[in-house]
C-alpha positions in Angstrom: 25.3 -1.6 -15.8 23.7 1.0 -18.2 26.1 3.6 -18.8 23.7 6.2 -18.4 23.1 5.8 -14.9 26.4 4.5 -13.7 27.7 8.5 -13.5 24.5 9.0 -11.4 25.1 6.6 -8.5 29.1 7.8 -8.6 27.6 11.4 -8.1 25.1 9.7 -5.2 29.0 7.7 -3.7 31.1 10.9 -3.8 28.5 12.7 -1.7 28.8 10.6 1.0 24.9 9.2 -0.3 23.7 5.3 -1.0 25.2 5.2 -4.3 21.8 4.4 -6.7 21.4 6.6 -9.9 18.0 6.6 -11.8 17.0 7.6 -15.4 13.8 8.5 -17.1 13.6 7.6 -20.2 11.0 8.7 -22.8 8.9 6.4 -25.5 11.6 7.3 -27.6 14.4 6.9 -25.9 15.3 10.7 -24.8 16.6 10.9 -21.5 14.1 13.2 -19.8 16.0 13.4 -16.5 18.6 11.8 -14.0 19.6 11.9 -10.4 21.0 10.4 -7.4 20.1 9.5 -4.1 20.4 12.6 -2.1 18.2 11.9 1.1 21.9 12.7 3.6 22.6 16.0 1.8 19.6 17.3 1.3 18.4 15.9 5.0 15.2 14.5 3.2 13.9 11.2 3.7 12.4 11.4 0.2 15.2 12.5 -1.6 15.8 9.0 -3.6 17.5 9.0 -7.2 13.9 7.3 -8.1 11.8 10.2 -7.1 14.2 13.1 -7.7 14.4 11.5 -11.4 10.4 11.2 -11.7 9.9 14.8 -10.1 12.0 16.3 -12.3 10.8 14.4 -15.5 7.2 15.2 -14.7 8.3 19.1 -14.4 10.3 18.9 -17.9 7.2 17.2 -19.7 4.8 19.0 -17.7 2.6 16.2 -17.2 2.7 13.8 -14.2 1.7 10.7 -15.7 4.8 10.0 -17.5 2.8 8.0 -20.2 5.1 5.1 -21.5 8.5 5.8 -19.8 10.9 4.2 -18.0 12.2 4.5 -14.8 15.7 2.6 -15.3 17.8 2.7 -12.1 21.1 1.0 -11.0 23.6 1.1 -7.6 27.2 1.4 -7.9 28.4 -2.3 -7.1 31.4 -1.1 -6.3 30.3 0.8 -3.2 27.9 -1.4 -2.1 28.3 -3.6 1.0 26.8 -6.7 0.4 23.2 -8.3 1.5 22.6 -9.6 5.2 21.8 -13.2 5.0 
């Protein structure tokens, strides 16, 4: 796991949230944001690590398109119950 986003999906685990962090990551490889799920806390169905991370990127750069960045997100294994089969 990247090491970048592992702190984010700890953050996401200690609140009681789906432990997934997420990381935008520029063209040149500046972190322009992170987050974590926070959809229980903040009693928002949209508030994934994805979007929070994108959201907050697009505000920092000022431009929604995001041209050539990443979106790199992880879960914390750890916490994770594993798949239905």
């Amino acid at each position: 796991m990247d090491a970048r986003r592992a702190p984010e999906a700890e953050k996401g685990a200690a609140a009681g949230e789906i432990p997934v962090g997420a990381v935008v990551i520029s063209p040149e490889g500046k972190i322009l944001a992170r987050a974590h799920n926070r959809s229980v806390t903040a009693i928002d169905p949209t508030a994934h690590a994805e979007i929070l991370a994108l959201r907050s990127a697009a505000r920092r750069t000022g431009n929604y398109r995001l041209t050539g960045c990443r979106l790199v997100v992880s879960s914390s294994r750890a916490r994770c119950a594993p798949a239905p089969r």
